[in-house]
Each structure stands twice: as structure tokens, then as C-alpha cells.
C-alpha positions as CSV (number, residue, x, y, z in Angstrom):
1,X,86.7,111.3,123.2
2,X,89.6,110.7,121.6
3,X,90.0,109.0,118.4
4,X,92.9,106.8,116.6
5,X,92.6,106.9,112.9
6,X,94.9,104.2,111.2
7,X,95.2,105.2,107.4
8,X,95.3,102.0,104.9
9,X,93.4,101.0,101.8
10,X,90.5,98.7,102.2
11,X,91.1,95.3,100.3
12,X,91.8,91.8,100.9
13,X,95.1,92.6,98.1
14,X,96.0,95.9,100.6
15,X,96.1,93.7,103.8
16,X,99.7,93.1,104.6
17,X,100.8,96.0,102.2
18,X,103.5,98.5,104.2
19,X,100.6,101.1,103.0
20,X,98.5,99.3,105.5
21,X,100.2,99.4,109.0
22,X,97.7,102.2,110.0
23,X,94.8,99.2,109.8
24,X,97.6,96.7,111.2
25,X,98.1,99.0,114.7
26,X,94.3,99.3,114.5
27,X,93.3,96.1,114.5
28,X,96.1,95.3,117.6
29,X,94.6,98.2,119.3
30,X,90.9,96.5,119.1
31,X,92.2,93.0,119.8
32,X,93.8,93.9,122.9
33,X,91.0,96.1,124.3
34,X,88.0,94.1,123.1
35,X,86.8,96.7,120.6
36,X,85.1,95.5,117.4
37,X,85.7,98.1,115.0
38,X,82.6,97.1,112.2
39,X,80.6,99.9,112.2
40,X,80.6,102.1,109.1
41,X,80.2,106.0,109.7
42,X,81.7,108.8,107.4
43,X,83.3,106.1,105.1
44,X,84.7,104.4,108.1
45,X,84.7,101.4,110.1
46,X,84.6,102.5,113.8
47,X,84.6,101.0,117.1
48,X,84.1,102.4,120.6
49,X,85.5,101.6,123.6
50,X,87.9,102.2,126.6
51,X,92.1,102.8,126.6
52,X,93.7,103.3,129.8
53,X,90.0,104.0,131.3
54,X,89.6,107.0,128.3
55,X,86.7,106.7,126.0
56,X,88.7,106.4,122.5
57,X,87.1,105.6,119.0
58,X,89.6,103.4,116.9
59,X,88.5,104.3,112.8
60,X,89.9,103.1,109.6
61,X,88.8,105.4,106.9
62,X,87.2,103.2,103.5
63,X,88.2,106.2,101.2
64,X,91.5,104.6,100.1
65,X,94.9,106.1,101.6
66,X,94.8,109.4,99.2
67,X,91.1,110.7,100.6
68,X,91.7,109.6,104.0
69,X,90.6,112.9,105.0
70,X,87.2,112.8,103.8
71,X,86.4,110.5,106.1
72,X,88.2,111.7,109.4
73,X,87.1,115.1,108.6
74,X,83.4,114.4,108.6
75,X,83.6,112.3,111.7
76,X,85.2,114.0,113.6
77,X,82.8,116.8,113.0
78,X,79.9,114.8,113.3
79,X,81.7,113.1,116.8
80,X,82.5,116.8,117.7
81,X,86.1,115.5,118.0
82,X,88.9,118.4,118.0
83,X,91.9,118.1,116.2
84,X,94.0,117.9,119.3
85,X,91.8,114.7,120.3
86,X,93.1,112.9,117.3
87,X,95.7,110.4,116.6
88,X,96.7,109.3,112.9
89,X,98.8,106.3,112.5
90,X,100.7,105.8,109.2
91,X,103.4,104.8,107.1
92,X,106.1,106.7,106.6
93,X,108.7,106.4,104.0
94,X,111.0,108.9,105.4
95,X,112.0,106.3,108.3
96,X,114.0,103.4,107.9
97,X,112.1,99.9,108.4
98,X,111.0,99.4,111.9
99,X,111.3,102.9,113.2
100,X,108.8,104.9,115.0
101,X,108.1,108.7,115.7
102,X,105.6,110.5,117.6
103,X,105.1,113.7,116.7
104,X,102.8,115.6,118.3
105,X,102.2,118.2,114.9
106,X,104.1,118.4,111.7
107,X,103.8,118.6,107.9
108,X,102.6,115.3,105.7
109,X,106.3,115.1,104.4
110,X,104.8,114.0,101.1
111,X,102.8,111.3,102.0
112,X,99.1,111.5,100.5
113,X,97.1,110.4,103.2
114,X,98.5,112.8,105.9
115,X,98.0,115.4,103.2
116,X,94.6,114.7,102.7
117,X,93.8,114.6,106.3
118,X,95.4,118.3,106.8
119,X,93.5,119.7,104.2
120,X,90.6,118.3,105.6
121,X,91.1,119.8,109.0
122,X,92.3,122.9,108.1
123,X,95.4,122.0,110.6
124,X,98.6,119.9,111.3
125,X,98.2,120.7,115.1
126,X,97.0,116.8,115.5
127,X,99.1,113.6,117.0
128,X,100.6,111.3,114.7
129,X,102.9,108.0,114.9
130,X,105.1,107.3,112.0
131,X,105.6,103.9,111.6
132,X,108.9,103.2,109.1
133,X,109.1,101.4,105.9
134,X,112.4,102.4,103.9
135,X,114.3,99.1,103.1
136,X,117.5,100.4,103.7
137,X,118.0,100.6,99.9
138,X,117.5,102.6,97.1
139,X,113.4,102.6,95.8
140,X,113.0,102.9,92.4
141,X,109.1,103.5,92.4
142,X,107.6,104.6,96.0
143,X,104.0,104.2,95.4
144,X,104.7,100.5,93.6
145,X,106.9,100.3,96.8
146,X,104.1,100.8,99.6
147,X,101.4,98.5,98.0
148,X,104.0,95.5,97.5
149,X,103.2,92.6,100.3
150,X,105.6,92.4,103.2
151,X,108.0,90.0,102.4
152,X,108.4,86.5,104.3
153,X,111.2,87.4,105.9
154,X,109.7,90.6,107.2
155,X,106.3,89.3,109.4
156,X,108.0,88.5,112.2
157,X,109.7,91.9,113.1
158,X,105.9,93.5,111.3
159,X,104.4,91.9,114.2
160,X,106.7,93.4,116.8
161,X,106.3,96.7,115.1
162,X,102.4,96.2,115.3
163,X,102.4,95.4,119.0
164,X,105.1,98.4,119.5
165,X,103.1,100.5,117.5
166,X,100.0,99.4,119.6
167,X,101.7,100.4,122.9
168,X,103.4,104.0,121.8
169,X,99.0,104.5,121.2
170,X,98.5,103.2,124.4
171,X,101.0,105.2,126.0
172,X,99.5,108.5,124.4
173,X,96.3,108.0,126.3
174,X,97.3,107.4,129.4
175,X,100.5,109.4,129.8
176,X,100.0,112.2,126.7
177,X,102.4,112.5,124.0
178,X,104.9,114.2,125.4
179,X,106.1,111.5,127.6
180,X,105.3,108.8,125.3
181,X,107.7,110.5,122.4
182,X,110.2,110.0,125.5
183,X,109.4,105.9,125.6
184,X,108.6,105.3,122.4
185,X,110.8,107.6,120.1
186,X,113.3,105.1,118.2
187,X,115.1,104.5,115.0
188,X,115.1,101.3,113.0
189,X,116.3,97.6,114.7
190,X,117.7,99.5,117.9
191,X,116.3,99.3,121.0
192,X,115.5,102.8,123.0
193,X,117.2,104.0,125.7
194,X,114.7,102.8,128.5
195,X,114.4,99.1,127.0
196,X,118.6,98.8,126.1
């Protein structure tokens, strides 16, 4: 079984935070496929369902961002999930707004979460998809940055990002990684190759 771990904080306040696009592609993912992801487990709320005719289980971890690992850790032991059945979605600083890499390994390039979930493994050899947040413009405080609401003028694009997001997931299951980092692969406000 695979399973797709967005990483967020839990909290009304959190909701439409750029910390929280992990929970965003999450929730997408169990709207389109009729997955209601309410069940707690390992400090999670989990659903189970079908992708692409694959059994997946779509999690978001209740630890807050920083301990995220502490919850996928546990279950994916308990699930007897191996790291290479594991997708983390996140935010990711190091991108400009609106971007998106899949990587199919990598460090946490400084961001907590991913940190925490490496150290719980024991490995990086794990999927992820970066989803970016960097406004274009210099950041004077990154962590007051990331828990900021979206602003109005920024919802509409989230949303395409969301759905976008929501498909390069999709795309892992039923194609694998390597061909999805082939569609999906794209830096900020451009359009990829296969869609220009």
C-alpha cells in the first residue's frame, strides 16, 4: 500500500497557511477519489482507499509540522509501509511561488518537517513533491513567513496549485515517479513543456 503523507499543522488558524499545502493536496486528493480521511492512527488522520486502481492511504500527521515524523514513522511501521512506498507532500521555501518538484530522494533542505520525517526513518530514499512558496522577494522572518494566511490575491492560483499538486500525486501511482517528474516538473507561473 502506498501512502501520501501531506505535512501541515492541525488548526483552524493553520488552514490556509503556505505551511499547510501538504493538508491542502490532501484533502484534493480525498475529494476527488471519495476518501474520507477521519480516522486518527499514530497521531494521524488517515483514510483508505483506491488511486489509479492502487490501494493508497492519504495521512496528515496531528504532531504539528516540526514532529511530523513521529507520526509517519509509527504508521508506517505499524501499516508495514516501506520507505519507497511513501509519498511526503510539503512546502518548500527553496522554490518560487507556484512551482513544483518531484524528487524521488533528497535531503530536507532545511525544512523541519522533512527533517523530522528522515530522522524518523532512518532514510531520505522516499518520494516527495515540493510545492513552492517564495514570494519572489526578500523574507525577513521564514517561519513568521510560512504560518502567515495566503493572501486574497493569491487563492485563486493556490487552488490551481492544489489541483496540480493533486495530479503530479496521481500521476506517481499510476505511472511511477520517474515519468511523472517528466510531466509534472515545473518552475513558478510557467507552464511545462507538455502543457505550453
Amino acid at each position: 500500500m502506498l501512502l501520501v503523507a501531506g505535512l501541515g499543522n492541525p488548526g483552524g488558524e493553520y488552514a490556509l497557511t503556505p505551511h499547510n499545502l501538504g493538508f491542502l493536496v490532501v484533502d484534493r486528493l480525498a475529494e476527488l477519489h471519495g476518501i474520507r480521511v477521519t480516522r486518527k492512527d499514530s497521531r494521524a488522520l488517515v483514510g483508505i482507499g483506491e488511486i489509479a486502481g492502487k490501494p493508497v492511504m492519504l495521512a496528515k500527521p496531528q504532531t504539528y509540522m516540526n514532529l511530523s515524523g513521529t507520526s509517519i514513522g509509527p504508521l508506517m511501521e505499524k501499516h508495514e509501509i516501506a520507505a519507497g512506498e511513501l509519498v511526503v507532500v510539503h512546502d518548500e521555501l527553496d522554490l518560487p511561488w507556484n512551482g513544483l518538484r518531484i524528487k524521488p530522494k533528497g535531503s530536507a533542505a532545511g525544512h523541519n518537517g522533512m527533517e523530522s520525517v528522515i530522522h524518523a526513518l532512518g532514510t531520505s530514499e522516499f518520494i516527495r513533491v515540493r510545492l513552492g512558496i517564495h514570494p519572489g522577494h526578500p523574507i525577513r522572518d521564514g517561519a513568521e513567513f510560512v504560518l502567515a494566511p495566503f493572501k486574497r490575491s493569491q487563492i485563486k492560483e493556490l487552488d490551481e496549485l492544489i489541483g496540480f499538486a493533486a495530479e503530479a500525486v496521481e500521476s506517481i501511482i499510476a505511472e511511477g515517479v520517474e515519468k511523472a517528474m517528466t510531466r509534472f516538473n515545473r518552475r513558478a507561473g510557467g507552464l511545462n513543456a507538455e502543457e505550453a
